[in-house]
C-alpha positions in Angstrom: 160.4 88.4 138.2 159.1 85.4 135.9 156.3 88.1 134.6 158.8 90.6 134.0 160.5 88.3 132.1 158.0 87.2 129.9 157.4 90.8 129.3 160.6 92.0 128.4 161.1 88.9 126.2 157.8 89.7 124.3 159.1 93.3 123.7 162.4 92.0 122.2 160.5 89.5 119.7 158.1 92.1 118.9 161.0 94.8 118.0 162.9 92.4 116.0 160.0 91.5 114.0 158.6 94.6 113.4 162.3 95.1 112.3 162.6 91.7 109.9 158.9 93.4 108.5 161.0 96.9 107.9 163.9 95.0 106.7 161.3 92.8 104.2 159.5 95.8 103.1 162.6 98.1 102.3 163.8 95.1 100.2 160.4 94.6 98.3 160.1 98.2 97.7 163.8 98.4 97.0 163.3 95.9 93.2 162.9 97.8 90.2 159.3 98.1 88.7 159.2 97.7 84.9 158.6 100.2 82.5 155.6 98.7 81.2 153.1 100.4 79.2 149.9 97.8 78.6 148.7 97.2 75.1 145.6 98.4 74.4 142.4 96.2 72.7 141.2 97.1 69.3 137.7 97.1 68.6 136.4 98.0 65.1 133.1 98.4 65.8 131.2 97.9 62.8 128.3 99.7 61.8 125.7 99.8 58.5 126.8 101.8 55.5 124.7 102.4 52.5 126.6 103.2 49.4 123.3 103.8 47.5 123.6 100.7 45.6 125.2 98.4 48.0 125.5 97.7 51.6 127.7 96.8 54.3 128.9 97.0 57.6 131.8 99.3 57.9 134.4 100.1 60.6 133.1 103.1 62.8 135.2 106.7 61.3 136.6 104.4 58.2 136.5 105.9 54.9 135.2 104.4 51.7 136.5 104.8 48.4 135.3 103.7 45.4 135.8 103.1 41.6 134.1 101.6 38.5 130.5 100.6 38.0 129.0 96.7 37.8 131.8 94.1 37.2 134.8 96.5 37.3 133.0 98.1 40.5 135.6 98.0 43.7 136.6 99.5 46.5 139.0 100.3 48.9 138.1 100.9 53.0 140.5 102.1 55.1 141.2 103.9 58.6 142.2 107.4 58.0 144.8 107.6 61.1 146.2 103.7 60.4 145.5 103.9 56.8 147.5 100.4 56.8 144.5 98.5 58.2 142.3 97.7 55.1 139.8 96.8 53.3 139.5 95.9 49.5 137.1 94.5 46.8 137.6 94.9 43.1 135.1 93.0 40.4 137.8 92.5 37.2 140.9 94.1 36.2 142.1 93.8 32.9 144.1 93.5 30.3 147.0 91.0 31.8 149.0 90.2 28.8 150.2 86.4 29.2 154.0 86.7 28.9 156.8 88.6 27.9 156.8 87.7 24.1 153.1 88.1 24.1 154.1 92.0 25.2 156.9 92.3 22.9 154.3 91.4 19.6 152.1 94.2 20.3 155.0 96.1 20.3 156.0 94.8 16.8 152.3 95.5 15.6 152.3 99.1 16.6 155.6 99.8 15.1 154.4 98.2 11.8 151.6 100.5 11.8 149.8 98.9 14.0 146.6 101.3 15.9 148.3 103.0 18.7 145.0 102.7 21.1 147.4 99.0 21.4 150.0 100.5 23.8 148.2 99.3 26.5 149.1 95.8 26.1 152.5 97.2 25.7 152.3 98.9 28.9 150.0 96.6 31.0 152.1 93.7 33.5 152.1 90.2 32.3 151.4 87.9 34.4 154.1 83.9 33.7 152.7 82.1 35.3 149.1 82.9 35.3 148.8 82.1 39.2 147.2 84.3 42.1 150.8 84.6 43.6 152.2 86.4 40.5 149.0 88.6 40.1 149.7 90.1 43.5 153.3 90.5 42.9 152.2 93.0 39.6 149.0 94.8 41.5 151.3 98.0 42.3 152.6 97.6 38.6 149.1 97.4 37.2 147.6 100.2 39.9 149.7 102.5 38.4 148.7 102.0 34.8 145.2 102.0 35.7 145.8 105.5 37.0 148.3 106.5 33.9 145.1 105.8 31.6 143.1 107.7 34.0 141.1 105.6 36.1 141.3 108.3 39.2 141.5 105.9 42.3 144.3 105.5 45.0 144.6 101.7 45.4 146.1 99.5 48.1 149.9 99.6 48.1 151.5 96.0 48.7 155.2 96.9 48.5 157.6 94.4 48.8 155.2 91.7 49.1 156.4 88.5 51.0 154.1 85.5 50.5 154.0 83.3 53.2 151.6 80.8 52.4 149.3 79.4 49.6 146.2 78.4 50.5 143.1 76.3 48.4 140.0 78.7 47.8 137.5 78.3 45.1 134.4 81.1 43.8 131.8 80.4 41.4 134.2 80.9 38.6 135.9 78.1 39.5 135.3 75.8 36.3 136.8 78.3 34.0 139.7 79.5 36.1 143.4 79.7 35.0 144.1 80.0 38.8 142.5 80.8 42.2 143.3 80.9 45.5 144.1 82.7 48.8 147.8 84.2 50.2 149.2 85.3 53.4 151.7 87.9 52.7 153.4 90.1 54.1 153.8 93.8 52.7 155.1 97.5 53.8 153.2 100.2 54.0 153.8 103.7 55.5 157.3 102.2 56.8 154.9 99.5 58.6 155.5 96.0 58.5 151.7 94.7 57.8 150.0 90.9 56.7 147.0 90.1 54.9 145.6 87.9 53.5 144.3 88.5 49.6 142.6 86.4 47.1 141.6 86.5 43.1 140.9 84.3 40.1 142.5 84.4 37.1 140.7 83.7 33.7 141.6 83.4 30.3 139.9 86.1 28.0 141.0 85.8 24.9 143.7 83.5 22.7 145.1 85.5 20.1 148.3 84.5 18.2 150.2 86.9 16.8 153.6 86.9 15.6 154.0 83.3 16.6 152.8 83.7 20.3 149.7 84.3 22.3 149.3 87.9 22.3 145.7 87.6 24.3 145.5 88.3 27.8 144.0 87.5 31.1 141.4 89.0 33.4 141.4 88.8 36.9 138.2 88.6 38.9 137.0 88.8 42.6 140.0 90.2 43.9 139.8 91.0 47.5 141.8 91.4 50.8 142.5 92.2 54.0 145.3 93.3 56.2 146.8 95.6 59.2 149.8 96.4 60.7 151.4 92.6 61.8 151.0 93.7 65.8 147.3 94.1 65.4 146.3 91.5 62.2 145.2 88.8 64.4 143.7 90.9 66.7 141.0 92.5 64.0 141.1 89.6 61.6 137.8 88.6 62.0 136.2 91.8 62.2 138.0 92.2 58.8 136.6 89.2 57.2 133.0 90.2 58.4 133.2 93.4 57.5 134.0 91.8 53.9 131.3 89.6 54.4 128.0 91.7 54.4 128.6 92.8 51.2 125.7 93.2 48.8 125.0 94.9 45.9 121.1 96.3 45.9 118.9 94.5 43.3 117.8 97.4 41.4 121.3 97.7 40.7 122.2 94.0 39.9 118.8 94.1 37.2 119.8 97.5 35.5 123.4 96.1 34.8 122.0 93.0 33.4 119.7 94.6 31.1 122.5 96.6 29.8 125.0 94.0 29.2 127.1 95.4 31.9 127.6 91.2 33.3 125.7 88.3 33.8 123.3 87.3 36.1 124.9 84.7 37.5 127.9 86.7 38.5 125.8 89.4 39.5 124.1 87.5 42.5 127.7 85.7 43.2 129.2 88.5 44.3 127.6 88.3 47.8 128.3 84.4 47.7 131.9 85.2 47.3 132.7 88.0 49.5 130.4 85.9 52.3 132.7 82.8 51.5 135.9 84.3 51.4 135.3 85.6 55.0 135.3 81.8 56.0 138.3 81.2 53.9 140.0 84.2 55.7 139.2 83.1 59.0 140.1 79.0 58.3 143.3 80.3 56.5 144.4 82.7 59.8 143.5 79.7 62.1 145.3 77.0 60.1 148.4 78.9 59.6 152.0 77.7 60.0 153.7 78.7 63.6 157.2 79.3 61.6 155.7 81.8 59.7 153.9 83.6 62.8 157.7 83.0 64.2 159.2 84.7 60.9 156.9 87.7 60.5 156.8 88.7 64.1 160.0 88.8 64.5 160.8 91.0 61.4 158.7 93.2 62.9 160.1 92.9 66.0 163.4 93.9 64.2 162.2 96.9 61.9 160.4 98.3 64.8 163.5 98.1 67.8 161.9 95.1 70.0 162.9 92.1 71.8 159.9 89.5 72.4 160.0 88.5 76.3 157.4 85.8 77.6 156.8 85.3 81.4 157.8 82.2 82.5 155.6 81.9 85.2 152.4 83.6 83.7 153.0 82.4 79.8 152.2 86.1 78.9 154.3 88.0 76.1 155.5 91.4 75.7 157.8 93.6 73.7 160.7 95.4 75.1 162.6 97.8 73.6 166.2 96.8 72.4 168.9 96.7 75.0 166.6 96.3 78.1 167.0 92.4 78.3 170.4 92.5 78.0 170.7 95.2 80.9 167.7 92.2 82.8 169.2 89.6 82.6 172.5 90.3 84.3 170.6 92.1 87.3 167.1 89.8 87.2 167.3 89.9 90.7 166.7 93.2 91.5 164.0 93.7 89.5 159.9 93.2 90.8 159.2 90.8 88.3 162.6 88.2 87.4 161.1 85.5 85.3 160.9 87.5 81.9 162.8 85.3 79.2 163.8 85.6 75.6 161.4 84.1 72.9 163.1 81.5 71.3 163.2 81.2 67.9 161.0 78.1 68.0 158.6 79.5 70.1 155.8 79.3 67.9 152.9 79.5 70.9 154.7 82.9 72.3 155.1 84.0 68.5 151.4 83.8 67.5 149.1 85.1 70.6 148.5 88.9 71.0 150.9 90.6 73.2 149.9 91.8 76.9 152.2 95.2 76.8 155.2 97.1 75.8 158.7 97.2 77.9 160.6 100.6 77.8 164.0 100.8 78.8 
């Protein structure tokens, strides 16, 4: 009887756990699973281009576009299926006149007479004040003259440019520099939210009063930037900025210009310097940037492109979920797999600035 017992009360605890484990694993397989889609890792690859004159390394299936020859050489590099990531490099453009009035009196010349090859200072942006900031505001304005008086390039677009921050940079034209310096902006391209950072140095080129004002202009040199679409910018930042980098013009090239005038030898061989630098000043002005602007930007884009940004509470990973799936969450966390997704708060710069881990459909 006693081993009968013992038998009979094995079979009962072995049926009623077996049934707790049934129980347990209808009610695991019972929570909701997320929607999730993960993000995926970009990787420019970069790899040698020879542009018969210069070099550099180039992101694999980019395209190249270039314009000009010697100082006024630039270019503009750019992915053909995301042509919001970018690349850009352009020696001088020029004329900037240096304020409104100064405008206005070669308007007065020409109407007194005055030779009409002067309506491009009529036409041309100013740029009051004569800082980096203001120069990047005009670039669409001035793009679009360039290509009116038929220099046959498509440049970068920076619409609605945002600046975020100003940030201390300095070339080898330094000492005879209006202004230079390095901006993180924010711009819209293709309905994309994108940041970049750009940089350019403004010189004076010529004083000439007229009419009681200035009526000379400015120059601006060495302008450069970098940017993508805001999701992705830190992500390919530094292959950005070394792609900028390697840079060089061919020597054969740098001598013929020389000999013809074309610039000066000294800026010649600095454009390598300065490309080279500015990929340090790039990557030191991403890495010292301010978390309340990471926290602004991001969540514009958020905005503009339907997301919420969730963090894991217990994992400190981030993601974005389409709008109206927290909402729908939070009131029934429970029954989900995975309950400890929360709200980024506004303050939240840490969330705000690392690279997301996936996307959250509803």
């Amino acid at each position: 009887m006693k081993g009968r017992y013992f038998t009979h009360r094995s079979l009962i605890i072995s049926i009623v756990f077996s049934m707790l484990m049934l129980n347990g694993c209808a009610l695991f397989q019972s929570k909701t699973k997320l929607n999730f889609v993960a993000a995926e890792a970009i990787d420019l690859n970069l790899v040698d281009y020879d542009g018969s004159f210069f070099t550099m390394k180039i992101p694999s299936g980019w395209t190249i576009e270039t314009t000009g020859n010697y100082e006024a050489f630039g270019f503009k590099l750019y992915d053909p299926e995301i042509p919001s990531r970018q690349i850009f490099y352009y020696g001088s453009m020029s004329p900037f006149t240096k304020s409104l009035d100064g405008r206005e009196a070669w308007q007065t010349y020409i109407n007194w007479g005055g030779y009409t090859s002067s309506q491009l200072y009529v036409d041309v942006p100013y740029l009051d004040p004569a800082s980096t900031e203001e120069f990047f505001y005009k670039f669409d304005e001035f793009a679009q003259v360039a290509n009116q008086y038929g220099i046959e390039h498509v440049f970068p677009v920076l619409t609605d440019l945002e600046i975020l921050r100003r940030v201390d940079y300095s070339t080898a034209m330094s000492s005879v520099a209006e202004d230079e310096a390095m901006i993180r902006a924010l711009h819209t391209q293709d309905g994309a939210l994108c940041e970049g950072l750009y940089a350019a140095t403004i010189v004076d080129a010529m004083t000439a009063f007229m009419y009681g004002t200035d009526a000379g202009y400015y120059t601006v040199y060495l302008i450069m930037g970098i940017s993508a679409p805001i999701e992705e910018f830190s992500q390919i930042e530094a292959q950005l900025a070394e792609s900028v980098s390697s840079f060089q013009f061919e020597q054969d090239y740098i001598d013929i210009g020389v000999a013809q005038n074309e610039w000066e030898t000294e800026m010649a061989i600095k454009v390598g310097e300065t490309l080279s630098a500015a990929a340090d000043s790039y990557n030191q002005a991403w890495f010292n940037r301010q978390g309340s602007d990471d926290a602004l930007s991001q969540k514009r884009s958020d905005g503009m492109l339907g997301y919420d940004r969730l963090y894991d509470s217990e994992t400190g990973k981030t993601y974005k979920a389409e709008l109206g799936f927290y909402d729908e969450y939070d009131g029934n966390r429970t029954e989900y797999a995975n309950p400890n997704l929360q709200l980024v708060p506004d303050d939240g710069y840490t969330y705000y600035s690392q690279d997301i881990s996936g996307y959250i459909n509803k």
